[in-house]
C-alpha positions in Angstrom: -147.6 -62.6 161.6 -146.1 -59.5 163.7 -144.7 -56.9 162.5 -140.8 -57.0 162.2 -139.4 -53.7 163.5 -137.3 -51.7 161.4 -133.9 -50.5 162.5 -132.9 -47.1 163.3 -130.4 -46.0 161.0 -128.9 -43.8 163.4 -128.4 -46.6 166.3 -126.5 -48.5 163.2 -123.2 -48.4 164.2 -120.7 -47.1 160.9 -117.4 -48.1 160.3 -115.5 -45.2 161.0 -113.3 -43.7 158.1 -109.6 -43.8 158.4 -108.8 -40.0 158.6 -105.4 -41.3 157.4 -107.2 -42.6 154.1 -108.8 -39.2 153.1 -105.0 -37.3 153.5 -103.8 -39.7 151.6 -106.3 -39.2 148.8 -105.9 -35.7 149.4 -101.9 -35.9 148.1 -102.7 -38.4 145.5 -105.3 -35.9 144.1 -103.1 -33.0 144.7 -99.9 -34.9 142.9 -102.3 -35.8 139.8 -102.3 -32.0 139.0 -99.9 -31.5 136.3 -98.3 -27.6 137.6 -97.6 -29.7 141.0 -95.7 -32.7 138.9 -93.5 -30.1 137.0 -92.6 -28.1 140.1 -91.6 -31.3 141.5 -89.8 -32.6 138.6 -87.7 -29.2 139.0 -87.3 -29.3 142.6 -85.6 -33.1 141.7 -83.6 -32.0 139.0 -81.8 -29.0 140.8 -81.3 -31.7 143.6 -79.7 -34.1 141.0 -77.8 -31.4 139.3 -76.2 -29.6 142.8 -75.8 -33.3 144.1 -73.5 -34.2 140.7 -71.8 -30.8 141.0 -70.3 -31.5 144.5 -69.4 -35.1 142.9 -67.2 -33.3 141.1 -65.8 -30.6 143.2 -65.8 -32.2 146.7 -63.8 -29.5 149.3 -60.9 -30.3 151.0 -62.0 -30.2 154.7 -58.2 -30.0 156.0 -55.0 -27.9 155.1 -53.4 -31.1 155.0 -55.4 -32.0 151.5 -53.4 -29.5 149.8 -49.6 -28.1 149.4 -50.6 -24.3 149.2 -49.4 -23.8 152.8 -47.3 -26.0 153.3 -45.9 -23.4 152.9 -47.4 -20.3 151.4 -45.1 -17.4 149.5 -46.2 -13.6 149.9 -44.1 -11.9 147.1 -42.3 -8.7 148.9 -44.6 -5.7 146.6 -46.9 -7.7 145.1 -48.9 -9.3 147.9 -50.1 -9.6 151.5 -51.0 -11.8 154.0 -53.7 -11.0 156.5 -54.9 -12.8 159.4 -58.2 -12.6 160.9 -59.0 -12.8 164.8 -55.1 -13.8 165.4 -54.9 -15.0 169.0 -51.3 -15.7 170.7 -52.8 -16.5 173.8 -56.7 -16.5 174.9 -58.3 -13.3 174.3 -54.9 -11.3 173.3 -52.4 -11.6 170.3 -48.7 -10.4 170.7 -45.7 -10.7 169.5 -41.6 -10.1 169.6 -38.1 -10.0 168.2 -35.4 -10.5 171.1 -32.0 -11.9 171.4 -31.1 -13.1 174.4 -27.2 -11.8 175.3 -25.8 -16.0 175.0 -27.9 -16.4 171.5 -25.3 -17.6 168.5 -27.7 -16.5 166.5 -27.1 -13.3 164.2 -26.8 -10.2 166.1 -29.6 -7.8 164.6 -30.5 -4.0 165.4 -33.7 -2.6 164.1 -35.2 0.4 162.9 -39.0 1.2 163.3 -41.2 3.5 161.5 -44.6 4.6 162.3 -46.9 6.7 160.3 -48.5 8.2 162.8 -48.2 7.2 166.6 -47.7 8.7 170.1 -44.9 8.2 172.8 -46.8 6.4 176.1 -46.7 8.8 179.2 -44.5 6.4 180.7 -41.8 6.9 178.2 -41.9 10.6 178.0 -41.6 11.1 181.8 -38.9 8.4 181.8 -37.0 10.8 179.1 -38.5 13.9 181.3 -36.1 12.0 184.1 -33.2 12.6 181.7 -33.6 16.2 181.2 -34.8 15.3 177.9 -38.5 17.1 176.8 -39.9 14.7 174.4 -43.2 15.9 172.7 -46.6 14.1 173.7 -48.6 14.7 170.8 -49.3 12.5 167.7 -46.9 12.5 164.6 -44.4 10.1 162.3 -42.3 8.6 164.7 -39.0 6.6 163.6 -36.6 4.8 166.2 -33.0 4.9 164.5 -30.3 2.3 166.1 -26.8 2.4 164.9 -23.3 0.5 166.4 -20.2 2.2 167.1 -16.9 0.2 166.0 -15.6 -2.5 168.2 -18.6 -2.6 170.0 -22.2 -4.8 170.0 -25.5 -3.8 169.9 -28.8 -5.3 169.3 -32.9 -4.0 169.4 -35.4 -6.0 171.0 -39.2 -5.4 170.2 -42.1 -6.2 171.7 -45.7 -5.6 170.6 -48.9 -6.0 172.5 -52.2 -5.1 170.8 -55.9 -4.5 172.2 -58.9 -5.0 170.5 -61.0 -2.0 169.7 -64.2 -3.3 168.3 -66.3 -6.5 168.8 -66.1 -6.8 165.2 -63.3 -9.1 163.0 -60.0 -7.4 163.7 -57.6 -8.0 161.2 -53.5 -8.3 161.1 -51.9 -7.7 157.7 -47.8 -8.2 157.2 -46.4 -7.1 154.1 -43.0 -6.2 152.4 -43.6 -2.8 150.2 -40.1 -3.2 149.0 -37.3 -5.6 148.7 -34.3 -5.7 151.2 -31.0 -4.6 150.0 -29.3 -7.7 150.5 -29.0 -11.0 152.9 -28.2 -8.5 155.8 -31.3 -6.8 155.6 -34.9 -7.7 156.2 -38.0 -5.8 156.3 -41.7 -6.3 157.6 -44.9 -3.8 157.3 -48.0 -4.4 159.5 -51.1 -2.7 159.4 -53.6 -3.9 162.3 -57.5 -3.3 161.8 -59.4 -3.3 164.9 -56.5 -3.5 167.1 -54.4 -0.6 168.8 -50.7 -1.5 169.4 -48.2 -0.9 171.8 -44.5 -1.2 170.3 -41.9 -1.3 172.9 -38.2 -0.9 171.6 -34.7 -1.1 173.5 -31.0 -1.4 172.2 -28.4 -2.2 174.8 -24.7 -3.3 174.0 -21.6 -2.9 175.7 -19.7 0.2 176.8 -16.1 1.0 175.3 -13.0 2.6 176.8 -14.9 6.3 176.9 -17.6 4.6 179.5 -20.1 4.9 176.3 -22.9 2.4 174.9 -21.4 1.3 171.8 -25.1 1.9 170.9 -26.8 4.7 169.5 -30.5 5.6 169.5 -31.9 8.3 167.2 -35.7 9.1 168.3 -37.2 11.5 166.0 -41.1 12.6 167.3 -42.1 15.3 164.1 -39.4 17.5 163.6 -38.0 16.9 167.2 -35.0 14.3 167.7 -32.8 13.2 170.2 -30.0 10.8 169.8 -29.4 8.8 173.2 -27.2 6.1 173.7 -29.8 3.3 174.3 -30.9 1.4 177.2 -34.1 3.3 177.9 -37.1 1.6 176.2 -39.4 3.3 174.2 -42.8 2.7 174.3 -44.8 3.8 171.0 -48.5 3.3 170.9 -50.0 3.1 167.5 -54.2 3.7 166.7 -55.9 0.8 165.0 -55.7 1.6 161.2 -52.0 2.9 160.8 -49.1 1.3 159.4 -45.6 1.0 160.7 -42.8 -0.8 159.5 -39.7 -2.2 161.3 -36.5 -2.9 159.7 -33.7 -5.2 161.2 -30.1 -4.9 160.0 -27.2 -7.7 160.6 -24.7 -5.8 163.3 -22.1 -7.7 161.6 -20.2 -6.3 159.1 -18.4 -8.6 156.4 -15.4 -7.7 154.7 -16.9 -9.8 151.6 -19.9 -8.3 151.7 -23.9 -10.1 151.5 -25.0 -11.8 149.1 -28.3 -10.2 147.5 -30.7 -12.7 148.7 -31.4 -15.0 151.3 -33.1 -17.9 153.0 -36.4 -16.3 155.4 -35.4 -15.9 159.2 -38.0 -16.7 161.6 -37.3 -13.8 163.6 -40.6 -13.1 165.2 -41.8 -15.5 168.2 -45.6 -14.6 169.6 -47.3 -15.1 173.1 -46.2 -14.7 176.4 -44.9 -18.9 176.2 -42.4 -17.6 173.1 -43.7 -19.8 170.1 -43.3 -19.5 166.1 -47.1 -20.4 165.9 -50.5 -18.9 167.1 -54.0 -18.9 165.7 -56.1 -17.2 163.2 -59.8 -18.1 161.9 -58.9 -17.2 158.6 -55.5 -17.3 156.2 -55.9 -14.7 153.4 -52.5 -13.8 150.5 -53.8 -11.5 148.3 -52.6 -8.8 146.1 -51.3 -5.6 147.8 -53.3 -3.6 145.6 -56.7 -5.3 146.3 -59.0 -2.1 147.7 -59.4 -5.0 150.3 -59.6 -8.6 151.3 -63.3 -9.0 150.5 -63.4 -7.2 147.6 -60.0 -9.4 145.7 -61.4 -12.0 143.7 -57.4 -12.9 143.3 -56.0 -14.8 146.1 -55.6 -17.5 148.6 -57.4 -17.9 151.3 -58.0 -20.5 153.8 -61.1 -20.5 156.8 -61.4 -22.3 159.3 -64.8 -24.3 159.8 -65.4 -23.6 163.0 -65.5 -20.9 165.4 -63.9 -22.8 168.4 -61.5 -24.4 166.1 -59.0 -22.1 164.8 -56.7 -22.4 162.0 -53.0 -22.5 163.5 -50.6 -21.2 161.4 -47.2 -22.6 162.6 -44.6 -20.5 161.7 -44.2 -16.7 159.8 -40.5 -16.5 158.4 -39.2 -13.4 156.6 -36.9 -13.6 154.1 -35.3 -10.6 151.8 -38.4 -10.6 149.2 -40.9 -12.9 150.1 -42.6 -14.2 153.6 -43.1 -17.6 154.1 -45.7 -19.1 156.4 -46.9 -23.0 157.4 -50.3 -22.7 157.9 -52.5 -26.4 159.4 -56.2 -27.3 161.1 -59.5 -28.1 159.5 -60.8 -25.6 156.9 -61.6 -24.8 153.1 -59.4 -23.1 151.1 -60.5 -21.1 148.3 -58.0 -19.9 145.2 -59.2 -16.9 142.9 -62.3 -17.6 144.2 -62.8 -21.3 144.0 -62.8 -24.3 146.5 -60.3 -26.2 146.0 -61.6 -30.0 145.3 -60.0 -33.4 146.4 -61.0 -35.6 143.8 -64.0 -36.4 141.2 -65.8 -39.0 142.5 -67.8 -39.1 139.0 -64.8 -39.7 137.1 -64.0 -42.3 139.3 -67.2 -43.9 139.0 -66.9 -44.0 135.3 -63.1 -46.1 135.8 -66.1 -49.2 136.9 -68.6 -50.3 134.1 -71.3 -51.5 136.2 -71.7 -48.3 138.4 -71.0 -46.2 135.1 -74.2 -48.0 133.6 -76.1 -47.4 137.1 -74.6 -44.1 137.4 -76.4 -43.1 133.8 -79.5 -45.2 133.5 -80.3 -43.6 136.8 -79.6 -40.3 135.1 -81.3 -41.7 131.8 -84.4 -42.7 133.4 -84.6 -38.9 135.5 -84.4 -36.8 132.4 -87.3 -40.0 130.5 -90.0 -38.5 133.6 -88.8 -35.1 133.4 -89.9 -35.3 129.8 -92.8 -37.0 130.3 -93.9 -34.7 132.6 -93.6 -31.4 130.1 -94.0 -33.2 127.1 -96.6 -36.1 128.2 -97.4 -37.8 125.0 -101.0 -36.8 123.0 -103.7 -39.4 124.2 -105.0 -41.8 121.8 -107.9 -40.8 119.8 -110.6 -43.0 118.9 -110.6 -46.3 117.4 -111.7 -45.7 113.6 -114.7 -48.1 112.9 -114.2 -49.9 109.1 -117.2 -51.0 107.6 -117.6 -54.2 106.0 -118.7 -54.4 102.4 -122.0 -55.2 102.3 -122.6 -59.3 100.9 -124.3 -59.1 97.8 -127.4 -62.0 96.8 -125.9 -64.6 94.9 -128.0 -65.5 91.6 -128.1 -69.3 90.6 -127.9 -69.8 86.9 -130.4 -72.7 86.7 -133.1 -71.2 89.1 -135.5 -68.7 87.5 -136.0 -65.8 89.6 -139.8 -65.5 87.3 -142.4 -66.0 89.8 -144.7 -69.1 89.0 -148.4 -68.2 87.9 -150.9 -69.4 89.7 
């Protein structure tokens, strides 16, 4: 018989191995590890805990959710509101007070007060013009209007700002004190990142003498000059410093005013003359807070976008408070914390069935989070029990003798 050949085993094809299969083993093998199984059981647990955190404080994602600017009360003295990135128009953020001469509205002059500040060249050769020497350099500035008798007057104000830095900029209006009465109202602003231009002009109408029943008192340091209006002024204030403007009702009332009143939205922004303009960021907070990011006290609403703005829609100014209406898509935080639409978790407990889903889930997590740390001792080994041993049973009528033989 011939010789059967025997195969090669390397021209045997082999099935190849799934490289798929040995991976898998690979995690199976890697999971079995105990360490691995309680990093992963904490991993999980954080999860579930953050996930059941923001079940309970969900954000509001929209001013709308909440009443606390609709509208929001900055106590004269006691707080602030500051705006960051403010835009009026694209790029820029100004802002004004005028009266046109056919207004009905209250007939207001205004005084203005700047810490430190410096007349623009164009104003002091204008007031060069008028044989009147004004000085160039920086000091307190104040711009003083008063009204002669049987006469009107009224100020105008106009500020435009530029930005100084890439960074934020901010714009903060306060009220350090409280007005007098309803025929006074007062506004502090303190610009970060932003230089200002403040342009001011009284004009009114002449009496029998050929005079302005207006009267301007520009004080520069110790230098002053009282005018009789109708020039503007043009003051231009460094990033950093405060001013302050004051606005007084030209109206006198044999009465008198009452000591309070309703806020006046006397302040209109961008070239198009609106109550509203934009703002990434709301903040009231104390006016003794070393700064906004530093008060843990406060309001403050952000918007959630960059190229969605908050808009606050009007800034009114009353005789101790301001008042603003603030809208748009944002958070708003209060002494620190979001505030939260609802509790989904307590609403989940109103129905039974997804309360008893709700914590069996949570029942069976915490059942493998223990197993895992506290696995249960294995079994030890069966213990073997011996069976008494069967004694020979004697029978009473056999003899147990062995015969003889």
């Amino acid at each position: 018989m011939p010789d059967t050949p025997t195969p090669n085993p390397d021209s045997v094809p082999k099935t190849p191995t799934p490289a798929g299969g040995s991976q898998w083993q690979m995690l199976v093998a890697l999971y079995r590890r105990l360490p691995v199984q309680r990093g992963i059981v904490i991993l999980v647990l954080a999860a579930a805990v953050g996930l059941q955190y923001r079940l309970v404080n969900v954000p509001i994602a929209d001013l709308s959710q909440t009443t606390k600017f609709s509208p929001a009360t900055i106590k004269a003295a006691d707080q602030v509101v500051s705006f960051r990135n403010p835009e009026t128009d694209p790029g820029s953020f100004a802002f004004a007070y005028e009266q046109t001469a056919d207004s009905q509205k209250q007939r207001m002059l205004v005084d203005a007060y700047f810490d430190n500040a410096v007349l623009a060249d164009e104003t002091v050769r204008q007031l060069a013009a008028l044989h009147v020497h004004a000085p160039s350099e920086p000091a307190a500035i104040s711009y003083l209007t008063s009204m002669s008798q049987n006469g009107t007057c009224d100020t105008g104000v106009r500020v435009e700002t530029a930005r100084t830095t890439p960074k934020d900029n901010f714009v903060q209006f306060a009220q350090s004190e409280l007005a007098p009465s309803d025929r006074h109202r007062l506004l502090e602003l303190k610009l970060t990142g932003l230089d200002s231009e403040v342009t001011l002009s009284s004009q009114g109408t002449f009496g029998a003498t050929g005079m302005s029943a207006c009267q301007v008192t520009l004080r520069v340091g110790q230098w002053q000059e009282i005018t009789g209006g109708f020039v503007p002024i043009t003051i231009k204030v460094a990033a950093g410093s405060s001013y302050r403007l004051r606005w007084e009702a030209a109206d006198v009332q044999p009465t008198g005013w009452n000591t309070g009143g309703p806020a006046l939205p006397l302040l209109v922004f961008g070239r198009a003359r609106r109550q509203s303009f934009h703002s990434d960021e709301v903040a009231v907070v104390p006016a003794d807070a070393s700064s906004k990011a530093a008060a843990r006290d406060g309001l403050v609403a952000q918007s959630e976008r960059k190229d969605s703005p908050l808009t606050v829609d009007s800034l009114l100014i009353g005789t101790d408070h301001l008042q603003l209406n603030a809208s748009g898509k944002g958070r708003v935080r209060e002494n620190g914390k979001l505030i939260a639409t609802a509790n989904l978790i307590e609403t989940i407990n109103k129905y039974p069935l997804m309360a008893a889903l709700f914590g069996a889930a949570n029942l069976g997590l915490l059942n493998w989070a223990k197993r895992r740390f506290f696995p249960p001792s294995p079994p030890g080994p069966a213990a073997v029990v011996a069976f008494p041993r069967q004694q020979p049973t004697e029978d009473k009528g056999e003899s147990t003798t062995p015969a003889a033989s």
